[in-house]
C-alpha positions as CSV (number, residue, x, y, z in Angstrom):
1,X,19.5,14.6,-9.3
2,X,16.7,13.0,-7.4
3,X,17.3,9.3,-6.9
4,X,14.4,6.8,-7.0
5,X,14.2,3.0,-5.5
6,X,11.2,1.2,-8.0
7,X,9.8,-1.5,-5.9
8,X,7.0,-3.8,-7.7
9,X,6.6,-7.3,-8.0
10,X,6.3,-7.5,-11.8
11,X,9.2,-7.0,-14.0
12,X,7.4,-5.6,-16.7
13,X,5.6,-2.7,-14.6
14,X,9.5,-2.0,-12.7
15,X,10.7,-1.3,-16.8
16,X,7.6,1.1,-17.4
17,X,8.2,3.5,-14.6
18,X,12.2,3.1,-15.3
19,X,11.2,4.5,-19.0
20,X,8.9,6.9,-17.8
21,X,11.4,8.5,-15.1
22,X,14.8,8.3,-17.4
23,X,13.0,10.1,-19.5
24,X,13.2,13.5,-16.7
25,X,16.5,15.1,-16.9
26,X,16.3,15.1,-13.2
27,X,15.5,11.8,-12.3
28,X,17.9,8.7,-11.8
29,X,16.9,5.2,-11.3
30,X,19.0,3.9,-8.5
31,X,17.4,0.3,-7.9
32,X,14.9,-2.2,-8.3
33,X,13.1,-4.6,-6.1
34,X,10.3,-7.4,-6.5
35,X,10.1,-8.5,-3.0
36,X,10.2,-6.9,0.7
37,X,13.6,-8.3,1.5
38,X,15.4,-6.8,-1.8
39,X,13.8,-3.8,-0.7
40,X,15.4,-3.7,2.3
41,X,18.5,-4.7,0.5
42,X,18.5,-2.2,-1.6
43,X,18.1,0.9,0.9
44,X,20.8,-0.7,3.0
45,X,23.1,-0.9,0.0
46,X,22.3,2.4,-1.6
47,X,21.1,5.7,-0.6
48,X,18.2,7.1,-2.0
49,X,16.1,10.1,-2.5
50,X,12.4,8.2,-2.9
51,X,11.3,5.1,-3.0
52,X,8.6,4.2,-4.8
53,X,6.4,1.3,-3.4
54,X,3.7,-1.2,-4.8
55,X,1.3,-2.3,-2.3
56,X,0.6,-6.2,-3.8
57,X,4.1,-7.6,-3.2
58,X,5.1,-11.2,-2.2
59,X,5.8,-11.9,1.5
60,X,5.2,-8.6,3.5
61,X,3.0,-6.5,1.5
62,X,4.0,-2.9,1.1
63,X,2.3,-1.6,4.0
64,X,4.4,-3.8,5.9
65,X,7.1,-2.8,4.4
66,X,6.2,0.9,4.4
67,X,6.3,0.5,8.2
68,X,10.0,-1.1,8.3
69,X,11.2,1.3,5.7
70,X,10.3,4.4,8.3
71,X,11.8,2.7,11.3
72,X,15.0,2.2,9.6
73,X,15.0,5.5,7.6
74,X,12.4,7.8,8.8
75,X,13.1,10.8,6.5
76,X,12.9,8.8,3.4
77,X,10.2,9.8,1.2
78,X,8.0,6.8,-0.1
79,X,5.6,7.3,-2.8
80,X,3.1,4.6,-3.2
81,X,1.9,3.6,-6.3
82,X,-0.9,0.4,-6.6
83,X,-3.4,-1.1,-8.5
84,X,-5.5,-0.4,-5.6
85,X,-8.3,2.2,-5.2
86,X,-7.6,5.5,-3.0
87,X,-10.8,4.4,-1.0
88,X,-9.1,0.7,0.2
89,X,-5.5,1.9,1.3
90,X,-4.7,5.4,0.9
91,X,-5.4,6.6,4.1
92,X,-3.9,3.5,5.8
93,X,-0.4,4.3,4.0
94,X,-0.7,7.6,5.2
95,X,-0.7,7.0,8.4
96,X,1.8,4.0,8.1
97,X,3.7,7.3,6.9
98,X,3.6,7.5,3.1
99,X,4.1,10.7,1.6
100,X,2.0,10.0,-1.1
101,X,-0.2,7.6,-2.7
102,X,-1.2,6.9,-7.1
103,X,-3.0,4.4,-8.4
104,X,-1.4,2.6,-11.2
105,X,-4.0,4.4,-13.6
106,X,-2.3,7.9,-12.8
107,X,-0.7,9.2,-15.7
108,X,2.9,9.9,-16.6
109,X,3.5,13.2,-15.4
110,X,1.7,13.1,-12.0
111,X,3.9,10.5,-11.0
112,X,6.8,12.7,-12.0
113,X,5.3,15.6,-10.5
114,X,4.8,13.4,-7.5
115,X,7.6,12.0,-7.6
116,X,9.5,16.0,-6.9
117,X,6.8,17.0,-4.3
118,X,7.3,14.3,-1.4
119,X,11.2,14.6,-2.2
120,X,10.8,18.8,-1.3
121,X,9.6,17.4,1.7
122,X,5.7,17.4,0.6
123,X,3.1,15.2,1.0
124,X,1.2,14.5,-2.6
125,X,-2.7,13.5,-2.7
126,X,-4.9,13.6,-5.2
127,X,-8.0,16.1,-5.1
128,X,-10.0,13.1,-4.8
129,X,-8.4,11.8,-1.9
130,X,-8.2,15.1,-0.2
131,X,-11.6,15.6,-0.4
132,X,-12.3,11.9,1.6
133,X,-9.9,12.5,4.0
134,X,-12.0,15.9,4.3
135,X,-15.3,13.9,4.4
136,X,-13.7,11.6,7.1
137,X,-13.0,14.4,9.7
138,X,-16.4,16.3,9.1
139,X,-18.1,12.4,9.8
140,X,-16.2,10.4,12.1
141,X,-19.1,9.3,13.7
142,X,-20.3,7.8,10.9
143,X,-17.2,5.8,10.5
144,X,-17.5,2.2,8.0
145,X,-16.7,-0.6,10.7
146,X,-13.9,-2.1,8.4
147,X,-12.2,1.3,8.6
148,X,-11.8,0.4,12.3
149,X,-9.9,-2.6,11.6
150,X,-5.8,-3.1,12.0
151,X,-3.6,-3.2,8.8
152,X,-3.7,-7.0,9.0
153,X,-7.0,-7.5,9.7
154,X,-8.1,-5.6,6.7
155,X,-5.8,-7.8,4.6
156,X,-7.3,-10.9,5.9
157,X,-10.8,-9.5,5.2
158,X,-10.3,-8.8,1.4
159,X,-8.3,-12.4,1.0
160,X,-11.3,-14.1,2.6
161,X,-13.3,-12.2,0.7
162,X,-11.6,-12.9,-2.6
163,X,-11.8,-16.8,-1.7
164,X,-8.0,-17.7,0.1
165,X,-7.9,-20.1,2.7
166,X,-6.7,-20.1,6.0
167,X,-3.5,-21.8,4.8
168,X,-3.1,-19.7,1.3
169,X,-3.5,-16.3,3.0
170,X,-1.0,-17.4,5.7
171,X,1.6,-18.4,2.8
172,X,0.7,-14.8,1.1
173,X,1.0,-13.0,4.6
174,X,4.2,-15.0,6.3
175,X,1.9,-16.2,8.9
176,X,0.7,-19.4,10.4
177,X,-2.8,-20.5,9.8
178,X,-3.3,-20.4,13.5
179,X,-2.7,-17.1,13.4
180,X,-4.6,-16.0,10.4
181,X,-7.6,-18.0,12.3
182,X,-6.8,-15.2,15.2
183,X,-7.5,-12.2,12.9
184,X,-10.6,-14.2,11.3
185,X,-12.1,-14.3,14.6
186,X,-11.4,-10.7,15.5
187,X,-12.9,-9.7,12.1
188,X,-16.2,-11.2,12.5
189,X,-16.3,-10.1,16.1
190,X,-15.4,-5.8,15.6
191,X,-17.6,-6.4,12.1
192,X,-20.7,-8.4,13.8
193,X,-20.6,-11.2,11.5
194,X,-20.8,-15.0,11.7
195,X,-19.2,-16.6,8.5
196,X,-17.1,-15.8,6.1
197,X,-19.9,-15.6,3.5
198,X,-21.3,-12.9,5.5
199,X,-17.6,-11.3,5.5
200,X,-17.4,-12.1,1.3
201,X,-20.9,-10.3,1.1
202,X,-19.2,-7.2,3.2
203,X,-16.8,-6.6,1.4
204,X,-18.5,-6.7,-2.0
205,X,-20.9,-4.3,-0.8
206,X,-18.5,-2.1,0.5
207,X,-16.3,-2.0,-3.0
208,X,-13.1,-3.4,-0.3
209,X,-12.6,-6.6,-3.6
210,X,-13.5,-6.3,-7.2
Protein backbone atom coordinates (compact mmCIF):
# COMPACT_ATOMS: atom_id res chain seq x y z
CA UNK A 1 0.00 0.00 0.00
CA UNK A 2 1.61 3.31 -1.08
CA UNK A 3 0.89 6.06 1.42
CA UNK A 4 0.33 9.58 0.20
CA UNK A 5 0.58 13.18 2.26
CA UNK A 6 -2.04 15.68 0.02
CA UNK A 7 -0.70 19.11 0.76
CA UNK A 8 -2.83 22.13 -0.85
CA UNK A 9 -4.17 25.09 0.44
CA UNK A 10 -7.80 24.69 -0.75
CA UNK A 11 -10.06 22.25 0.93
CA UNK A 12 -11.95 21.58 -1.94
CA UNK A 13 -8.89 20.59 -4.34
CA UNK A 14 -7.30 18.27 -0.95
CA UNK A 15 -11.11 16.22 -1.33
CA UNK A 16 -10.58 15.82 -5.24
CA UNK A 17 -7.26 14.15 -5.23
CA UNK A 18 -8.48 12.07 -1.92
CA UNK A 19 -11.44 10.79 -4.42
CA UNK A 20 -9.30 10.32 -7.13
CA UNK A 21 -6.54 8.16 -5.19
CA UNK A 22 -9.07 6.07 -2.84
CA UNK A 23 -10.38 5.14 -5.74
CA UNK A 24 -6.63 2.86 -6.54
CA UNK A 25 -6.67 -0.26 -4.62
CA UNK A 26 -3.13 0.58 -3.96
CA UNK A 27 -3.21 3.87 -2.77
CA UNK A 28 -4.02 5.21 0.99
CA UNK A 29 -4.52 8.68 1.97
CA UNK A 30 -2.53 9.19 5.09
CA UNK A 31 -2.83 13.04 5.68
CA UNK A 32 -3.73 16.39 4.73
CA UNK A 33 -2.28 19.79 5.00
CA UNK A 34 -3.20 23.55 3.95
CA UNK A 35 -0.24 25.19 5.18
CA UNK A 36 3.76 24.69 5.42
CA UNK A 37 3.74 24.08 9.14
CA UNK A 38 0.91 21.22 9.01
CA UNK A 39 3.05 19.90 6.49
CA UNK A 40 5.71 19.55 8.56
CA UNK A 41 3.42 18.33 11.17
CA UNK A 42 2.17 15.82 9.39
CA UNK A 43 5.57 14.04 8.13
CA UNK A 44 6.82 14.30 11.71
CA UNK A 45 3.63 12.60 13.04
CA UNK A 46 3.21 10.02 10.31
CA UNK A 47 5.31 8.24 7.92
CA UNK A 48 4.70 8.39 4.43
CA UNK A 49 5.46 6.98 1.10
CA UNK A 50 4.80 10.38 -1.12
CA UNK A 51 3.93 13.48 -0.52
CA UNK A 52 2.19 15.35 -2.82
CA UNK A 53 2.84 19.28 -2.85
CA UNK A 54 1.07 22.39 -4.17
CA UNK A 55 3.27 25.17 -5.04
CA UNK A 56 0.79 28.35 -4.05
CA UNK A 57 0.45 27.76 -0.27
CA UNK A 58 0.26 30.32 2.59
CA UNK A 59 3.45 31.25 4.38
CA UNK A 60 6.41 29.32 2.78
CA UNK A 61 5.37 28.38 -0.58
CA UNK A 62 6.01 24.84 -1.58
CA UNK A 63 9.31 25.38 -2.94
CA UNK A 64 10.28 26.36 0.33
CA UNK A 65 8.87 23.74 1.77
CA UNK A 66 10.11 21.30 -0.85
CA UNK A 67 13.52 22.33 0.43
CA UNK A 68 12.79 21.64 4.27
CA UNK A 69 10.97 18.44 3.48
CA UNK A 70 14.43 16.95 1.80
CA UNK A 71 16.58 18.16 4.64
CA UNK A 72 14.55 16.49 7.18
CA UNK A 73 13.63 13.43 5.02
CA UNK A 74 15.78 13.25 2.01
CA UNK A 75 14.43 9.89 0.57
CA UNK A 76 10.91 11.02 0.60
CA UNK A 77 9.40 11.19 -2.76
CA UNK A 78 7.47 14.55 -3.45
CA UNK A 79 5.36 14.94 -6.33
CA UNK A 80 4.44 18.39 -7.18
CA UNK A 81 1.23 19.21 -8.40
CA UNK A 82 0.28 23.31 -9.27
CA UNK A 83 -1.67 25.43 -11.11
CA UNK A 84 1.46 26.68 -12.47
CA UNK A 85 2.98 26.13 -16.00
CA UNK A 86 5.99 23.52 -16.49
CA UNK A 87 7.85 26.53 -18.07
CA UNK A 88 7.70 28.90 -14.58
CA UNK A 89 8.69 26.19 -11.88
CA UNK A 90 9.29 22.76 -13.00
CA UNK A 91 12.76 22.92 -13.33
CA UNK A 92 13.27 24.96 -10.20
CA UNK A 93 11.48 22.05 -8.13
CA UNK A 94 13.67 19.72 -9.63
CA UNK A 95 16.44 20.89 -8.53
CA UNK A 96 15.04 21.93 -5.08
CA UNK A 97 14.71 17.95 -5.43
CA UNK A 98 11.16 17.02 -6.58
CA UNK A 99 10.74 13.90 -8.14
CA UNK A 100 8.14 14.99 -10.19
CA UNK A 101 6.11 17.85 -11.21
CA UNK A 102 1.91 18.04 -12.87
CA UNK A 103 0.01 20.79 -13.40
CA UNK A 104 -3.37 20.76 -11.92
CA UNK A 105 -4.79 20.24 -15.66
CA UNK A 106 -3.07 16.68 -15.69
CA UNK A 107 -5.56 14.14 -15.77
CA UNK A 108 -6.58 11.44 -13.33
CA UNK A 109 -4.51 8.65 -14.11
CA UNK A 110 -1.12 10.40 -14.80
CA UNK A 111 -1.20 11.54 -11.38
CA UNK A 112 -1.76 7.92 -10.27
CA UNK A 113 0.64 6.70 -12.58
CA UNK A 114 2.94 9.40 -11.23
CA UNK A 115 2.10 9.02 -8.16
CA UNK A 116 3.82 4.82 -8.37
CA UNK A 117 6.82 6.10 -10.50
CA UNK A 118 8.64 8.62 -8.04
CA UNK A 119 7.62 6.06 -5.11
CA UNK A 120 9.79 3.02 -7.26
CA UNK A 121 12.31 5.45 -6.88
CA UNK A 122 11.66 7.32 -10.39
CA UNK A 123 11.66 10.63 -11.39
CA UNK A 124 8.23 11.51 -13.52
CA UNK A 125 8.22 14.40 -16.30
CA UNK A 126 6.16 15.00 -18.72
CA UNK A 127 7.30 14.68 -22.56
CA UNK A 128 6.87 18.31 -22.62
CA UNK A 129 9.04 19.10 -19.97
CA UNK A 130 11.63 16.60 -21.03
CA UNK A 131 11.99 18.07 -24.12
CA UNK A 132 12.75 21.80 -22.38
CA UNK A 133 14.94 20.54 -20.03
CA UNK A 134 16.57 18.96 -23.38
CA UNK A 135 16.35 22.42 -25.19
CA UNK A 136 17.99 23.99 -21.99
CA UNK A 137 21.27 21.88 -22.14
CA UNK A 138 21.68 22.08 -26.08
CA UNK A 139 21.26 26.28 -25.42
CA UNK A 140 22.60 27.38 -22.20
CA UNK A 141 24.13 30.13 -23.64
CA UNK A 142 21.16 31.47 -24.58
CA UNK A 143 19.78 31.30 -21.22
CA UNK A 144 16.33 33.88 -20.29
CA UNK A 145 17.99 36.24 -17.53
CA UNK A 146 15.05 35.43 -15.03
CA UNK A 147 16.11 31.89 -15.30
CA UNK A 148 19.27 33.14 -13.53
CA UNK A 149 17.50 34.42 -10.66
CA UNK A 150 17.26 32.57 -6.91
CA UNK A 151 13.99 30.90 -5.86
CA UNK A 152 13.05 34.00 -3.99
CA UNK A 153 13.92 36.41 -6.30
CA UNK A 154 11.78 34.82 -8.93
CA UNK A 155 8.87 34.88 -6.47
CA UNK A 156 9.26 38.58 -5.86
CA UNK A 157 9.44 39.11 -9.60
CA UNK A 158 5.95 37.50 -10.51
CA UNK A 159 4.25 39.28 -7.20
CA UNK A 160 5.53 42.67 -8.43
CA UNK A 161 4.58 41.82 -11.49
CA UNK A 162 1.09 40.72 -10.55
CA UNK A 163 0.73 44.20 -8.59
CA UNK A 164 1.75 43.20 -4.53
CA UNK A 165 3.43 45.67 -2.63
CA UNK A 166 6.39 45.72 -0.77
CA UNK A 167 4.41 45.07 2.42
CA UNK A 168 1.73 42.45 0.84
CA UNK A 169 4.48 40.24 -0.77
CA UNK A 170 6.43 40.36 2.60
CA UNK A 171 3.08 39.07 4.48
CA UNK A 172 2.68 36.31 1.51
CA UNK A 173 6.48 35.43 1.75
CA UNK A 174 7.18 35.66 5.81
CA UNK A 175 9.50 38.44 5.15
CA UNK A 176 10.05 41.98 6.08
CA UNK A 177 9.48 44.64 3.63
CA UNK A 178 13.05 45.64 4.07
CA UNK A 179 13.96 42.60 2.91
CA UNK A 180 11.65 42.12 0.03
CA UNK A 181 13.17 45.79 -1.02
CA UNK A 182 16.68 43.64 -0.96
CA UNK A 183 15.51 41.15 -3.55
CA UNK A 184 13.62 44.12 -5.54
CA UNK A 185 16.93 45.70 -5.97
CA UNK A 186 18.82 42.59 -6.90
CA UNK A 187 16.04 41.86 -9.54
CA UNK A 188 16.35 45.02 -11.39
CA UNK A 189 20.07 44.87 -11.15
CA UNK A 190 20.83 40.81 -12.67
CA UNK A 191 17.53 41.78 -15.08
CA UNK A 192 18.88 45.41 -16.21
CA UNK A 193 15.84 47.18 -15.31
CA UNK A 194 14.86 50.45 -13.59
CA UNK A 195 11.14 50.12 -12.26
CA UNK A 196 8.97 47.86 -11.48
CA UNK A 197 6.85 48.69 -14.67
CA UNK A 198 9.72 47.71 -16.63
CA UNK A 199 9.85 44.36 -14.35
CA UNK A 200 5.62 44.06 -14.82
CA UNK A 201 6.32 44.47 -18.71
CA UNK A 202 9.10 41.46 -18.21
CA UNK A 203 7.36 39.31 -17.00
CA UNK A 204 4.22 39.61 -19.23
CA UNK A 205 6.41 39.19 -22.08
CA UNK A 206 8.00 36.35 -20.88
CA UNK A 207 4.58 34.38 -20.01
CA UNK A 208 6.33 34.34 -15.94
CA UNK A 209 2.19 35.96 -14.79
CA UNK A 210 -1.10 35.48 -16.58
Amino acid sequence: MIRVVIADDHAIVRQGLRQILLAQSDLAVVGEAANYGEVMQQLRREPCDVLVLDIAMPGKNGIDTLKQVKQELPKLPVLILSMYPEDQYAVRALKAGAAGYLTKMTAADQLVYAIRQVTRGRKYITPELAQSLADSINSNHDVPAHELLSDREFQTLRLIASGRTLAQIGDELALSPKTVSVYRARLLAKLQLQSNAELTRYALEHGLVE
